[in-house]
N, C-alpha and C positions, 0 to 999 in steps of 0.2 A: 673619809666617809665611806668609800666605796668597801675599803678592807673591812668592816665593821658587819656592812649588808654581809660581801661575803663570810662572814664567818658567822655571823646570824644564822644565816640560810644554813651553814653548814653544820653546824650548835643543832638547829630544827632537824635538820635531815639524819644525825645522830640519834637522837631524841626519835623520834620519828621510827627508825632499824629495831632500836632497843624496844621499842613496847610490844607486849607480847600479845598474838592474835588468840581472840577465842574461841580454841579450837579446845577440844579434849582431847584423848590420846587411848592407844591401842594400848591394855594392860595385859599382862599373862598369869596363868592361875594355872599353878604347879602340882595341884591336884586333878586339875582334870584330867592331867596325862601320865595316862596309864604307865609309859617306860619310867616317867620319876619315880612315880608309884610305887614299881617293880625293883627299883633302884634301892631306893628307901628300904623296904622289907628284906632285902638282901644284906644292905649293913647292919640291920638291926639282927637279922640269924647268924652271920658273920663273928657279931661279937659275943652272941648267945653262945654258938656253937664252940669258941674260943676257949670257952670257961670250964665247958664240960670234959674234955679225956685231953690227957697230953700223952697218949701211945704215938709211935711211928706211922702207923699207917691214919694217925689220925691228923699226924702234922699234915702229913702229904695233901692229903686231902684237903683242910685247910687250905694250902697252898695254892692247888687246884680252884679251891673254887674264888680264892680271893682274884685269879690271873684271870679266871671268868667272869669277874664284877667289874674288873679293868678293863674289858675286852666288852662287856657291855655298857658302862657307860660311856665310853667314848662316844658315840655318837647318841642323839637322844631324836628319838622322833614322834610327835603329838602330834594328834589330832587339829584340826583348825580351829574348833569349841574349845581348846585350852587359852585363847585370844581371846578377850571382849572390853567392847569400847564403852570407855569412861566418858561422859560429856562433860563439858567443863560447867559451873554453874551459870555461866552468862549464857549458855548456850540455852539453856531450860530456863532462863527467865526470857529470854526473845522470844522464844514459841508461844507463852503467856501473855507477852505484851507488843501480839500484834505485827511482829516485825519477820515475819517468816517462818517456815517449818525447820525449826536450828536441829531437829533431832535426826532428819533426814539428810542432813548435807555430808553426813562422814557414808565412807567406803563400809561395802557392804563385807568386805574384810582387811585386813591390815596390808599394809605394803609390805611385798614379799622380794626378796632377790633369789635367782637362780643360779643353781649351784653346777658344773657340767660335767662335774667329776664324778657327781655321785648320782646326778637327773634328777634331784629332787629340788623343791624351792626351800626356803629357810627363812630365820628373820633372828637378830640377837634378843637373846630376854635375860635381863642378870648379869651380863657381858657373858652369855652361853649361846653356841648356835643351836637353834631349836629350827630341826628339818619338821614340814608341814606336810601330814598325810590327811589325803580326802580331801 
């Protein structure tokens, strides 16, 4: 009998871990920052520029600027405005029915980690580190 409670209880307490809280979530929006932005336009004249001359000094060049698109997107740094929080919809029906202010309860920005190498903060978005300026 005892083993039964036990594992009841423990049944519930699984049960229980597994259901998910109504929380929303911090999304990211790969336009509003400006360096993908800048990234994006660089591949797009990259392969423009590919098509136009095949001279020597035009490989080179090429070359050049492809080691410079490498060299720039390695690190990406946005703005904090390329962040913005999704509420979940349980969250915006509690504000309607009475049961609190559900739209005020998330952070007034995302949770950030700090980074010491570089003295900036960061956070992943896309499995990408996106450093946070401003």
């Amino acid at each position: 009998m005892l083993k039964k409670v036990v594992a009841g209880a423990f049944g519930a307490g699984v049960m229980l871990m597994g259901a998910q809280a109504f929380a929303g979530e911090w999304k990211f929006n790969p336009r509003a920052c400006p360096d993908l932005v800048e990234d994006r336009y660089d591949r797009i004249e990259d392969r423009r520029d590919r098509r136009v001359d095949y001279g020597r000094g035009d490989r080179r060049e090429d070359r050049y600027d492809r080691r410079e698109n490498r060299r720039d997107e390695a690190i990406t740094v946005c703005p904090i405005r390329a962040f913005y929080y999704q509420p979940d919809r349980w969250e915006h029906h509690a504000q309607y029915h009475g049961r609190g202010n559900a739209w005020g309860r998330h952070q007034a920005r995302p949770p950030l980690k700090y980074d010491r190498r570089i003295g900036m903060y960061y956070r992943y978005a896309d499995g990408r580190k996106i450093y946070i300026r401003g």
